[in-house]
N, C-alpha and C positions, 0 to 999 in steps of 0.2 A: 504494500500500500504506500505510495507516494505519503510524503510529508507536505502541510499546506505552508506557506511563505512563512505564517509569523512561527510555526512549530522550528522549521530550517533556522529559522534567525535564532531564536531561542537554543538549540543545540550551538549552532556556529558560536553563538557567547559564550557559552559554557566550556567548551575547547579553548576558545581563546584567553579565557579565565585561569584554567586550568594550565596554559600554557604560561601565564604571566606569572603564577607563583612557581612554577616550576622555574624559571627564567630568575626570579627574586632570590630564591633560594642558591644560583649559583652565587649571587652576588656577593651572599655574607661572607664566606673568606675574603675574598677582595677588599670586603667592606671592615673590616676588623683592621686587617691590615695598614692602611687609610687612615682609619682611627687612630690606631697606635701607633703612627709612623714607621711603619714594619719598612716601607716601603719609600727609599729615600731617592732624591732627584727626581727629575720632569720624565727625563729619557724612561727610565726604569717604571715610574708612574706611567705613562704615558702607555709604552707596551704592553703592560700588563691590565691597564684598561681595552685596549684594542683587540689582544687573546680574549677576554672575556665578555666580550659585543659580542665579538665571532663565536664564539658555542652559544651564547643566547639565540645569535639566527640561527645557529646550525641546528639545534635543537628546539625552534620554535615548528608548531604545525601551523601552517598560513592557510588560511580557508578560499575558495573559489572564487569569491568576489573580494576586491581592494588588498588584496596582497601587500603591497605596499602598507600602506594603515596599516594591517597588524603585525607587520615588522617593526615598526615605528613604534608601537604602542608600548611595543616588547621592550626596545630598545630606550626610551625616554622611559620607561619605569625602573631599571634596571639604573639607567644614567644620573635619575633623580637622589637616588641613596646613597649612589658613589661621589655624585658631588656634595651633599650633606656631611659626607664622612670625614671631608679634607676639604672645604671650600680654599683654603688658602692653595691649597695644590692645584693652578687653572689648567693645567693639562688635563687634568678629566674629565672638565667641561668642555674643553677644545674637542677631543677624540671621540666622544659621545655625539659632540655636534656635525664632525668630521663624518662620524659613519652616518647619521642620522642625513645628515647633504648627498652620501655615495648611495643608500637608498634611493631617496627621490631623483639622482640624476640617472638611477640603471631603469626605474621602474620608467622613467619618462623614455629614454632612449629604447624602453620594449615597446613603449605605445607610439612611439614615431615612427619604428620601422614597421609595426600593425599596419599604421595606417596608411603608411606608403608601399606594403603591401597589395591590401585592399583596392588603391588606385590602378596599381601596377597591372592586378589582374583584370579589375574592370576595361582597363585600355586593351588588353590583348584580346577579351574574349567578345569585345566590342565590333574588332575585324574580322572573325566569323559567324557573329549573331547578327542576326534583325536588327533593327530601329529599337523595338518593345524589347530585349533582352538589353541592349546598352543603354537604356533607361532605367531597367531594373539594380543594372548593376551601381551606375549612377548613383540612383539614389540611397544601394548601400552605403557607399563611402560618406555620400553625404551624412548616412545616418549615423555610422561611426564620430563620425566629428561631430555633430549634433549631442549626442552621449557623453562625449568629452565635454563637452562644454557644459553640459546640466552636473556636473561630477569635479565643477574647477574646485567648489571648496573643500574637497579631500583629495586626496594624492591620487595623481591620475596612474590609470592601469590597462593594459591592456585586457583583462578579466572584466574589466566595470564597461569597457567600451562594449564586447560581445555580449555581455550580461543584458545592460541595458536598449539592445538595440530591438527597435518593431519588431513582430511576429511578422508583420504584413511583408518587409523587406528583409526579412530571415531567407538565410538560401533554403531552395523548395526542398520538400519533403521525399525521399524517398521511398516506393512502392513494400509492401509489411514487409516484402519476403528479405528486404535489406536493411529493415526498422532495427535488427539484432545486431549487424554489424555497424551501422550510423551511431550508437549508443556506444558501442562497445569504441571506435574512431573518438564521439566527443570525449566519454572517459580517460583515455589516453593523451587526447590532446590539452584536456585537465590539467592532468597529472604532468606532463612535459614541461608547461606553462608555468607551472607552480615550482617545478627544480628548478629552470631557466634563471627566472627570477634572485632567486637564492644563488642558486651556483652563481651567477654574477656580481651579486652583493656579496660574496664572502671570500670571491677570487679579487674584488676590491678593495677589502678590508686585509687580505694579506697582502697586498700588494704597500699599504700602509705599515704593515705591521715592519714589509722590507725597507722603507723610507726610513722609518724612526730607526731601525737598527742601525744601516748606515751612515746616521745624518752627519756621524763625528767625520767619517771619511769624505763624503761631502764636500763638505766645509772644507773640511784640512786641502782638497786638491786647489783648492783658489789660493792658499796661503803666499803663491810664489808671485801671484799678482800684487802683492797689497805690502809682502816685505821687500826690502831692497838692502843691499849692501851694506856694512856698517852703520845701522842703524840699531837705534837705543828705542825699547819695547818697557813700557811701564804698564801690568795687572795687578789684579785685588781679588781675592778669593779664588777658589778651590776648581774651577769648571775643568774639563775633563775636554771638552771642545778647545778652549784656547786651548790645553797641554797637545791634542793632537793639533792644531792649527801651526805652533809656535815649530813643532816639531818638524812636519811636512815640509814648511820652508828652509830650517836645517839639514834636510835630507836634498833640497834641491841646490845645496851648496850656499845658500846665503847665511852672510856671515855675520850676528848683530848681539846686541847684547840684552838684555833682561833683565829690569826692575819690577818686584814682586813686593807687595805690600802685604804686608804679615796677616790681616785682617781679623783683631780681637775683635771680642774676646774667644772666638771658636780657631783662629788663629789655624786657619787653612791654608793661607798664606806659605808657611811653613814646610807643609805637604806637600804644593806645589815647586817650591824650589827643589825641594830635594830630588822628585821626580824629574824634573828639567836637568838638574846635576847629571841624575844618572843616564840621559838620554845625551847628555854631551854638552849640554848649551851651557854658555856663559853667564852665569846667573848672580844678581844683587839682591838680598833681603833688605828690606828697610821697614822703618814700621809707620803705620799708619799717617803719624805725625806729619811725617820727615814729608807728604807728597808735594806742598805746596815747593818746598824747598828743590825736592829735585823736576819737579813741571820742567823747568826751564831746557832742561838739558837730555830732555824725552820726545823723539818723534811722531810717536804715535801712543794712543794706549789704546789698547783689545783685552776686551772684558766678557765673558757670556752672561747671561738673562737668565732669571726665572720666569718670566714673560716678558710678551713684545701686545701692547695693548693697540687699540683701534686706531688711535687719532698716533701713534708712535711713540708712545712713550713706555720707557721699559720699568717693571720690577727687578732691581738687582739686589746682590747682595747689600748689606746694612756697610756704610761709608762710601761705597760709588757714586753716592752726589757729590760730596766732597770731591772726589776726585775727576768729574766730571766740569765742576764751577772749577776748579786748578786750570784743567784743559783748557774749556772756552776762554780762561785770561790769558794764556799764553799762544792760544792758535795753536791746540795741538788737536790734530782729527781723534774722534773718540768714535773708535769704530766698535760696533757689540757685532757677538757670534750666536745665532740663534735657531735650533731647525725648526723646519713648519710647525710643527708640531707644540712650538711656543708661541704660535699667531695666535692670540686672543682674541676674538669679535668683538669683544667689550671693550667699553670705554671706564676709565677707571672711575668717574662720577656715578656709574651703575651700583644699584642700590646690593647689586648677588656678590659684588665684586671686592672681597676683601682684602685691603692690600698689604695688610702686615700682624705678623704672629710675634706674639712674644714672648721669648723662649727662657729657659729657667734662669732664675739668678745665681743660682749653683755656679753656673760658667765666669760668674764675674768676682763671687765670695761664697768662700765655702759656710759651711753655717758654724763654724766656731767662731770666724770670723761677726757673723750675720748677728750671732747671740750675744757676741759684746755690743752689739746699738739700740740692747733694748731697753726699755723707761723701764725701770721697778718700780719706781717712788710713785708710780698712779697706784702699783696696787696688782696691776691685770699682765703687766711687761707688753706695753702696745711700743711697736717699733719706732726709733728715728727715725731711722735709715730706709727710703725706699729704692728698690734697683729697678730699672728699665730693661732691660735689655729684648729692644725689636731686633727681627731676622733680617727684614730687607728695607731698601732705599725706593724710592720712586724717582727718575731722572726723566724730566720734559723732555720731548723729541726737539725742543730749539737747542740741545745741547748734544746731540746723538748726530755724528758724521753722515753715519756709514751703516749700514745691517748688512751682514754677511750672513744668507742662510743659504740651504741645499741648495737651491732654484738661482742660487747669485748674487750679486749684489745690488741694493735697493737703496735706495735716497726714506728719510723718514715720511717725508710727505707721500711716497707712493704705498707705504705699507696699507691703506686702508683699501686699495683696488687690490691688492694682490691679498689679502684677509679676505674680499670678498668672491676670491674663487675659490674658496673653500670652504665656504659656509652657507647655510640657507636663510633668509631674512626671517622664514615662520618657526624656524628653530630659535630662532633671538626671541622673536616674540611672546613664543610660550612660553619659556625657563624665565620670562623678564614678568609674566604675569602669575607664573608659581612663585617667583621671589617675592613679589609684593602682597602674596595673598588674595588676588583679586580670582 
């Protein structure tokens, strides 16, 4: 006994229900993770949200109509928790949004070539039919496109265009004795439709997952353009991108020197020379203080990002402003190293957008230290002493040279055209109307 429309729809939620917690439930490791900073840097962030998009499709079932939509639904429920987990980490808003855009650009590119299917056949079978059969056919494709357009405000599919289209302009019926094999053909053609889709959202999103892996080497291959000959290189903090960048260009024989500012209080500064030591390069520590002092005598500084935001302005480590206003006074280019993967859509005025963690004051005083600033004489021991310490700086793009990401090098004013080939404007929209509660 056939199912009637609203019983269909009613099953079709219930899978797709049943799919969303199952999809939830991968999340909580991930999401634990997050929470407790299991999972440190963008790059490593970033991956490991992209792995785990990927088995959400890959173990999602997508029902007949709007394919699309409940991949989506899957993937923005899944996205929501992991960015709750770690808002400060925007890479997992970025990658969420990232696949969430490689959706709707596969599902569009399956309904484009439908429909220029569609055309395609009507014109051929035009030149051996009638007048009245190249009418008929006509007005399929019209009707395909008609469908699309009654279906603009969800995610257009190739399943919603067929789905929706006349009875009247349905290709004709075939005679009972072939009603078995016709069934058993649309079945098939179901089920093909529905892998497609997926297989190409997932060979997408690996295709991402090889970006972010390589983004260090990327980057590192430009390095021979941007360093030159006895030149003086001034960074700040621990990134893993300058270390392969600085290196790429000592392997391509150029010959320069390296100012590294020690950057307390987590003083990764440190780490990083010593890592340059053993790769060969010619390396200065100095400590934070000293930038303004050596500016003068630095031709460039190259710094990486924890984000590269909308309008261009970067979150970095905590003191890269300072050494930022150093540059701009002395006219020295202040180039950042960032993969796509740290293009933020958001503007840092974005209410989801939070720009800075404050991390323990363990790192600045130990607590034997901590416990001689406390008041007794109230009674309660309420402290003097209170400590600060935020993770990162925010540096305005009229201060930022240069971006050097995978894709090459970018002026800050272009970053918001090349952010928006990677993003969807309905993907900003939602996440911006779940942040406000509306």
């Amino acid at each position: 006994m056939r199912l009637n429309l609203s019983a269909r729809k009613t099953l079709c939620l219930a899978r797709i229900s049943k799919n969303l917690l199952s999809s939830l439930s991968l999340a909580f490791a991930c999401f634990f993770d997050l929470r407790s900073s299991k999972i440190e840097g963008s790059q490593a962030t970033a991956r490991q949200t992209a792995e785990l998009l990927r088995s959400v499709i890959s173990q999602q079932r997508v029902p007949y109509t709007n394919q699309a939509g409940a991949l989506i639904d899957a993937v923005r429920a899944v996205g929501e928790q992991l960015i709750a987990a770690n808002p400060v980490e925007l890479a997992v808003g970025n990658i969420v949004r990232r696949v969430l855009h490689i959706i709707r650009e596969e599902d569009l590119s399956l309904t484009t070539a439908a429909i220029a299917g569609l055309n395609l056949s009507a014109a051929s079978d035009g030149d051996d039919d009638d007048d009245g059969e190249r009418d008929e056919h006509s007005v399929l494709s019209a009707a395909a496109v008609a469908a699309s357009a009654r279906n603009a405000l969800r995610p257009p599919s190739l399943q919603t265009l067929l789905e929706d289209m006349p009875e009247s302009v349905a290709i004709p019926h075939t005679s009972s004795s072939g009603g078995d094999s016709e069934g058993k053909s649309k079945s098939a053609d179901k089920s093909s439709r529905t892998r497609r889709l997926k297989h190409d959202v997932i060979e997408a999103v690996n295709e991402l997952i090889q970006d972010i892996n390589t983004c260090h080497e990327q980057i590192a291959e430009q390095a021979v353009e941007h360093i030159h000959q006895n030149e003086v290189i001034l960074t700040l903090g621990g990134s893993k991108t300058v270390l392969e960048f600085l290196y790429a260009a000592k392997e391509k024989k150029r010959s320069f020197r390296v100012f590294v500012a020690e950057g307390a209080p987590r003083y990764q500064g440190h780490l990083l020379a010593k890592e340059l030591v053993t790769r060969g390069l010619h390396t200065t520590l100095i400590t934070d203080s000293a930038v303004f002092a050596i500016i003068s005598r630095v031709n460039m500084v190259i710094v990486g990002a924890h984000a590269v935001m909308a309008n261009g302005g970067v979150i970095v480590p905590v003191g890269l402003n300072m050494v930022a206003l150093a540059a701009q006074k002395h006219a020295v280019p202040f180039v950042v190293l960032a993969g796509s993967h740290k293009l933020c859509p958001l503007y840092p005025h974005n209410p989801e957008v939070l720009l800075n963690e404050l991390r323990s004051p363990s790192e600045l005083l130990d607590f034997g230290e901590f416990s001689d600033c406390l008041d007794f004489g109230s009674g309660i021991g309420s402290p003097l002493l209170h400590v600060v310490n935020p993770a990162f700086d925010y540096v305005p793009p009229k201060l930022v040279s240069l971006f050097i990401t995978d894709t090459g090098g970018h002026n800050p004013s272009y970053m918001y055209r090349l952010i928006a080939d990677y993003y969807s404007a309905d993907d900003l929209v939602v996440r911006r109307r779940v942040a406000l509660g509306n």
